[in-house]
Z-matrix of the N, CA and C atoms (Angstrom, degrees):
N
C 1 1.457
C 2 1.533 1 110.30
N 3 1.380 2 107.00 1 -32.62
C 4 1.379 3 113.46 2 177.91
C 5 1.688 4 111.88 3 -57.10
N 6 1.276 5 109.59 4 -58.61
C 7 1.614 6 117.70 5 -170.59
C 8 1.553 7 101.30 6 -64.03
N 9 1.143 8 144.72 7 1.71
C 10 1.438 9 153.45 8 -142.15
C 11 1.509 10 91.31 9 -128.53
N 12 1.296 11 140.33 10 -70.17
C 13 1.197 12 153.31 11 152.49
C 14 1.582 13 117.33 12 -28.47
N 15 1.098 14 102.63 13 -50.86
C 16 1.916 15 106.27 14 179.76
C 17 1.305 16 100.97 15 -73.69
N 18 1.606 17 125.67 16 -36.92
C 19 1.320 18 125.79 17 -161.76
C 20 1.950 19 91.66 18 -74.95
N 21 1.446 20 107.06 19 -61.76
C 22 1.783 21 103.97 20 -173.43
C 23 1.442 22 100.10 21 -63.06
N 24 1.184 23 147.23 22 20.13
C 25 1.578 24 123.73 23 158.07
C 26 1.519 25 108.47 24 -98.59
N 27 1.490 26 102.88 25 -40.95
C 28 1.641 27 110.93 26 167.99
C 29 1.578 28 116.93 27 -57.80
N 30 1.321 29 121.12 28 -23.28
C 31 1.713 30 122.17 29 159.44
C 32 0.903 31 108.56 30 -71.50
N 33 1.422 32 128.97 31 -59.47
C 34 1.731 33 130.68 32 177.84
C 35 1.219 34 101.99 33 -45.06
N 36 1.296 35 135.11 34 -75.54
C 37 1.422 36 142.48 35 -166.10
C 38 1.662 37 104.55 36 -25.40
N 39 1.748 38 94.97 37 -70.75
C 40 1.580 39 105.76 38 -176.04
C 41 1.407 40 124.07 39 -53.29
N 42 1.143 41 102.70 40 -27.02
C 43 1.676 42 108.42 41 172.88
C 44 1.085 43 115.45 42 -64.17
N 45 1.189 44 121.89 43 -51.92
C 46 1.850 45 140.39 44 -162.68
C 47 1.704 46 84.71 45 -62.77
N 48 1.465 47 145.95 46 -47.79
C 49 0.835 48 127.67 47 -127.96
C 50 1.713 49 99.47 48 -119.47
N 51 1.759 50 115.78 49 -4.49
C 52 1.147 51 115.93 50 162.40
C 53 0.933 52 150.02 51 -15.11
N 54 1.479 53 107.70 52 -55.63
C 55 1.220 54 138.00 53 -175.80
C 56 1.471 55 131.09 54 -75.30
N 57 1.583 56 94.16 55 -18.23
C 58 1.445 57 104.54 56 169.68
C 59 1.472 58 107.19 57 -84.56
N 60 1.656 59 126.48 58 -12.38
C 61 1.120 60 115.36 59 179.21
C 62 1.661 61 110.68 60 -93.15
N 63 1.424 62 118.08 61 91.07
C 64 1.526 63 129.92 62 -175.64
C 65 1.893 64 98.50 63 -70.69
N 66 1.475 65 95.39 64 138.19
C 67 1.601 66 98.15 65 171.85
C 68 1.649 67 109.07 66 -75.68
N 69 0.978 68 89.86 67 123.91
C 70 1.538 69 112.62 68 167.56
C 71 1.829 70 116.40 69 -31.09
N 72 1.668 71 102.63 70 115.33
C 73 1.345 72 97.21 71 160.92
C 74 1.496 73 158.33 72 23.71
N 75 1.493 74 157.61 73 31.03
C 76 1.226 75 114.17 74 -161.72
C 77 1.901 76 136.65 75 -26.27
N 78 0.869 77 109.41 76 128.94
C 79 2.130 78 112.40 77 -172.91
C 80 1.365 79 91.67 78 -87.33
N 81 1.128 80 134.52 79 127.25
C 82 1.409 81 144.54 80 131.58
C 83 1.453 82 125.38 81 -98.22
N 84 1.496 83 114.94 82 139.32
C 85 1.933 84 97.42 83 -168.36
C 86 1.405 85 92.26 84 -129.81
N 87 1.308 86 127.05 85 129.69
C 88 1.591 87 141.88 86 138.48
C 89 1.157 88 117.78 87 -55.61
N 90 1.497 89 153.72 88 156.27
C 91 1.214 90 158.30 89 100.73
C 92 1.132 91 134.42 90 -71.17
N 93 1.380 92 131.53 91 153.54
C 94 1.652 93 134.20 92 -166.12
C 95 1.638 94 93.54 93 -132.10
N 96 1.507 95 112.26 94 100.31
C 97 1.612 96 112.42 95 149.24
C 98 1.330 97 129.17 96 -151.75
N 99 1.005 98 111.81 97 155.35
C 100 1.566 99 120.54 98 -137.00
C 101 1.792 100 119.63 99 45.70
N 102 1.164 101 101.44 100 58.57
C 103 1.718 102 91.92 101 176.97
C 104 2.124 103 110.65 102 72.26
N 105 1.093 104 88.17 103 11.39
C 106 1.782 105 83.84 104 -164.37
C 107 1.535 106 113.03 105 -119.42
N 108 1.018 107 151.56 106 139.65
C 109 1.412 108 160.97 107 178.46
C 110 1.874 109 91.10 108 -76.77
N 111 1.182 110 110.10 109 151.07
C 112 1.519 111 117.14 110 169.34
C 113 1.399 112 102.11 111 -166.52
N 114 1.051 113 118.91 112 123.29
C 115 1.455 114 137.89 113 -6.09
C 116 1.711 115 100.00 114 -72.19
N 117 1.515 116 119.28 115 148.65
C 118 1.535 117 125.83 116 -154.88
C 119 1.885 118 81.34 117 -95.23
N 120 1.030 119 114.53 118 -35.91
C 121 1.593 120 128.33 119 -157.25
C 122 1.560 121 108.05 120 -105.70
N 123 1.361 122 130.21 121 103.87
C 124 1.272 123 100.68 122 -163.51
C 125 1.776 124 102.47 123 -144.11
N 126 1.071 125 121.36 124 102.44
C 127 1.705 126 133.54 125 -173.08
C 128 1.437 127 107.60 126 -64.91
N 129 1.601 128 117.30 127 122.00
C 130 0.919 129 109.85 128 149.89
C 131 1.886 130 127.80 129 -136.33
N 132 0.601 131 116.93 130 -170.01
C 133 1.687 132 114.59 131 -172.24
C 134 1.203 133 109.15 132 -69.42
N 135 1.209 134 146.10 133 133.78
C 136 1.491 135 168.56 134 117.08
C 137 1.210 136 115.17 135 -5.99
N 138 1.213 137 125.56 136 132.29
C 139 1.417 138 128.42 137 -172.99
C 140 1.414 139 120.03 138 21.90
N 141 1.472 140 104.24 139 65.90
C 142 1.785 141 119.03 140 164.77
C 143 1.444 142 96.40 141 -160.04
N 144 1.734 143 92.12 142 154.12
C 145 1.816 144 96.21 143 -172.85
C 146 1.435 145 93.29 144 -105.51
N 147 1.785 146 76.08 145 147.07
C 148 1.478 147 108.63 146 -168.77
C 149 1.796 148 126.66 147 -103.53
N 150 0.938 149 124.51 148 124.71
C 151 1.708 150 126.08 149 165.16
C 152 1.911 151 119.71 150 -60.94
N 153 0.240 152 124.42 151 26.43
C 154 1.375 153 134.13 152 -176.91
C 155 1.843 154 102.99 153 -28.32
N 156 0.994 155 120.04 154 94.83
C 157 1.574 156 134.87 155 166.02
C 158 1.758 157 135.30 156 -87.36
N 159 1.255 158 104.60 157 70.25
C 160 1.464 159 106.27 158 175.36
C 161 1.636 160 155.57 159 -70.35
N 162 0.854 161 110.24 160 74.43
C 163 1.439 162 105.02 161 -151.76
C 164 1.234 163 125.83 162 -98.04
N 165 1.771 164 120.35 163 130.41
C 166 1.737 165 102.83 164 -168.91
C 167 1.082 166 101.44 165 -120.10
N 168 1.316 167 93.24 166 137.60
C 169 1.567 168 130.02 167 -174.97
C 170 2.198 169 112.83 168 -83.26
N 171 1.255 170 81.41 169 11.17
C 172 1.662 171 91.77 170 -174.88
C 173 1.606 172 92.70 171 -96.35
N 174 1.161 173 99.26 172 175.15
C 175 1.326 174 131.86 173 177.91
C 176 1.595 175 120.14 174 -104.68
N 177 1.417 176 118.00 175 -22.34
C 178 1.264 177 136.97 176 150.91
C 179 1.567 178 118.87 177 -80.00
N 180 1.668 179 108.12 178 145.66
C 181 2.050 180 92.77 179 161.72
C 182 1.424 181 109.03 180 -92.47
N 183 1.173 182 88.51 181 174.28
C 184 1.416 183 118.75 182 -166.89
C 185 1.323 184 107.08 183 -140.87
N 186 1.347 185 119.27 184 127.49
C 187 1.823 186 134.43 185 168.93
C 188 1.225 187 121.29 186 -90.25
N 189 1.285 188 107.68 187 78.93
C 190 1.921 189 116.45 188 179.11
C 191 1.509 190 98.47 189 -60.04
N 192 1.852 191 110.29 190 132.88
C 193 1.288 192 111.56 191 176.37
C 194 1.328 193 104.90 192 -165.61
N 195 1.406 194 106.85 193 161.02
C 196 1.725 195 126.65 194 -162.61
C 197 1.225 196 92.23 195 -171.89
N 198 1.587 197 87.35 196 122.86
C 199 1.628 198 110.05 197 169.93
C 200 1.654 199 94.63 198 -72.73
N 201 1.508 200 103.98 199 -58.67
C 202 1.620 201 104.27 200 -166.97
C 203 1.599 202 117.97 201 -48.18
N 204 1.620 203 114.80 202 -28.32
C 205 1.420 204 108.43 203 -173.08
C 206 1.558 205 86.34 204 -94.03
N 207 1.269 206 133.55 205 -15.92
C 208 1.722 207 124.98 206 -161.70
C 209 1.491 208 107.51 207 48.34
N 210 1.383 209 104.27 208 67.84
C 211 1.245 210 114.25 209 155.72
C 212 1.947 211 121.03 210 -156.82
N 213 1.152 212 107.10 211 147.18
C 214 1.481 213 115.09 212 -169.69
C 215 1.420 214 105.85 213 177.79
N 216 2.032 215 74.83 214 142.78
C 217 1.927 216 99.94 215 -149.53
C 218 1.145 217 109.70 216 -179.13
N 219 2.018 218 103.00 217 106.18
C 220 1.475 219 103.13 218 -178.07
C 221 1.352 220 118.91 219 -69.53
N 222 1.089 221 88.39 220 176.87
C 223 2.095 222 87.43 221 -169.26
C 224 1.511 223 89.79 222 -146.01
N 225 1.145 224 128.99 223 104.60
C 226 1.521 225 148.49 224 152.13
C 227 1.571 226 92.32 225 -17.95
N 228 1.410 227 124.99 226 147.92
C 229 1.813 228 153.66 227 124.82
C 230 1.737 229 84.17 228 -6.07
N 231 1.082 230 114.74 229 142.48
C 232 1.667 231 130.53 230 161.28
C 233 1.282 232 108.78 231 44.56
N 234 1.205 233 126.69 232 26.38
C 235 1.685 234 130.32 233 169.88
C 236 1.165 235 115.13 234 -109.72
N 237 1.167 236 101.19 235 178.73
C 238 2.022 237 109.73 236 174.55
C 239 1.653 238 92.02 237 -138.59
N 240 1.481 239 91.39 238 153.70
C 241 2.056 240 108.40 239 161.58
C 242 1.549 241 98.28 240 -117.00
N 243 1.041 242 119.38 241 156.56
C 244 1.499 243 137.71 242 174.53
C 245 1.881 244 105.44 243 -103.62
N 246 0.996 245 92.26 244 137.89
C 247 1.806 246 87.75 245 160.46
C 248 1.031 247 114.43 246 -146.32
N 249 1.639 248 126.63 247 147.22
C 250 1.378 249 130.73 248 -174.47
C 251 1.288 250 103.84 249 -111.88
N 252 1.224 251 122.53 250 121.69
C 253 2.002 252 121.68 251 -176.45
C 254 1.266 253 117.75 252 -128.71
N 255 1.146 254 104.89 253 103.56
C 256 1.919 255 118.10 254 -178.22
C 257 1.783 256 101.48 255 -38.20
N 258 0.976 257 109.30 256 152.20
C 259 1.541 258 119.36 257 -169.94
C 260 1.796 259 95.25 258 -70.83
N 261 1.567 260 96.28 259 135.36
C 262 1.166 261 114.44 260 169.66
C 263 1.157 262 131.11 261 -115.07
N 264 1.835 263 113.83 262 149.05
C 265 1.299 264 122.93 263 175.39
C 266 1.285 265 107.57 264 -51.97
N 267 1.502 266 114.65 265 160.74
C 268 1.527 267 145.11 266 161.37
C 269 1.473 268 115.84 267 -19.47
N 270 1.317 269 144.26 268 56.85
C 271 1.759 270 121.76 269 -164.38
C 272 1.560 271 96.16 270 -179.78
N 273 1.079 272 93.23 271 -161.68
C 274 1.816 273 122.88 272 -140.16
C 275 1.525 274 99.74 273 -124.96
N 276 1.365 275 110.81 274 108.33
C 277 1.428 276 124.43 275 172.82
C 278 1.407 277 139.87 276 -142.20
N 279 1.649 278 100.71 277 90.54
C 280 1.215 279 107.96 278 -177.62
C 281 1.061 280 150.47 279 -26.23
N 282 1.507 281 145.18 280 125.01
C 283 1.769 282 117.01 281 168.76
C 284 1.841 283 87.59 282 -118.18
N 285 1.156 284 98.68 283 -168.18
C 286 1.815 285 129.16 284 174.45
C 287 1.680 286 113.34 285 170.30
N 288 0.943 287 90.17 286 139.13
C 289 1.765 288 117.84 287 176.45
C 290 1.821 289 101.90 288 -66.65
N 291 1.446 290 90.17 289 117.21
C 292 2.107 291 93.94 290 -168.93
C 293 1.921 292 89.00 291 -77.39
N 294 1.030 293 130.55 292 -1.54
C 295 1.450 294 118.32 293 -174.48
C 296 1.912 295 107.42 294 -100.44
N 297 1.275 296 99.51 295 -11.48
C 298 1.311 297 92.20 296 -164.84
C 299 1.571 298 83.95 297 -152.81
N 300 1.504 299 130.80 298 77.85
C 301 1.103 300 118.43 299 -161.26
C 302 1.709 301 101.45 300 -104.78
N 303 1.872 302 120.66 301 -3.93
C 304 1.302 303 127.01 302 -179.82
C 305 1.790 304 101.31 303 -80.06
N 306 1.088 305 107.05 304 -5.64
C 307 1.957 306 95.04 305 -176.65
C 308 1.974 307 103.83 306 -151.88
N 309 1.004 308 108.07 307 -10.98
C 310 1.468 309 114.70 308 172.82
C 311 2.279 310 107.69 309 -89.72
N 312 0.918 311 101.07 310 71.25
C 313 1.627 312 119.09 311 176.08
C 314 1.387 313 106.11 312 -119.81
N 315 1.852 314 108.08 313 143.26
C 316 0.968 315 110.98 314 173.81
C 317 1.918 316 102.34 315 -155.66
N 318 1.176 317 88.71 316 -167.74
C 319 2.002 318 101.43 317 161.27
C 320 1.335 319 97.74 318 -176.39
N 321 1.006 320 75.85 319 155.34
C 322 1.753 321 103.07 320 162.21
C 323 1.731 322 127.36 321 -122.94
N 324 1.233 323 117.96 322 123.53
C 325 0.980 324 125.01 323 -142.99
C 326 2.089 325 104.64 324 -114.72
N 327 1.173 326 119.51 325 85.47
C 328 1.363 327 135.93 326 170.54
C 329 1.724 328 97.82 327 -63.62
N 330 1.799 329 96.06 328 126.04
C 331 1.257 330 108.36 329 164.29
C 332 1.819 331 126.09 330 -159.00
């Protein structure tokens, strides 16, 4: 009866504490080369949080930024930035590279 008891508090326990374990992110990744976002256009799901993985493939940095997502963050030649983005409404949200802002355009596209 004993091992029966230790075992259902250790179920209870784990249960209670489920909930703190949130499923992980969708990851989506951009790249930066030659001055350019790729994919420039990039869909992702609507009200779910997002990973957002950028990585430039340049040799120069580059300052990924969006007023609309409110976020901006250089990223060194051969680095990546990470971003974490609370799930978004339905719409259309630009970024561009502040160093190269004539060919570094993009959006991101919540749907």
């Amino acid at each position: 009866m004993r091992h029966f008891l230790s075992a259902a508090a250790v179920i209870l326990v784990m249960g209670a504490a489920a909930p703190a374990f949130a499923e992980e992110p969708a990851t989506f990744e951009i790249t930066i080369k030659d001055h350019k976002f790729d994919p420039a256009v990039l869909e992702v799901p609507a009200n779910k949080e997002i990973k957002l993985v950028v990585k430039n493939l340049d040799e120069t940095p580059e300052e990924f930024e969006s007023t609309e997502l409110n976020r901006e963050k250089i990223i060194g030649g051969g680095r990546q930035g990470v971003f974490y983005l609370d799930p978004l409404k339905a719409g259309t949200y630009p970024f561009f590279g502040e160093f190269n802002q004539a060919t570094a355009q993009g959006k991101l596209i919540a749907k």
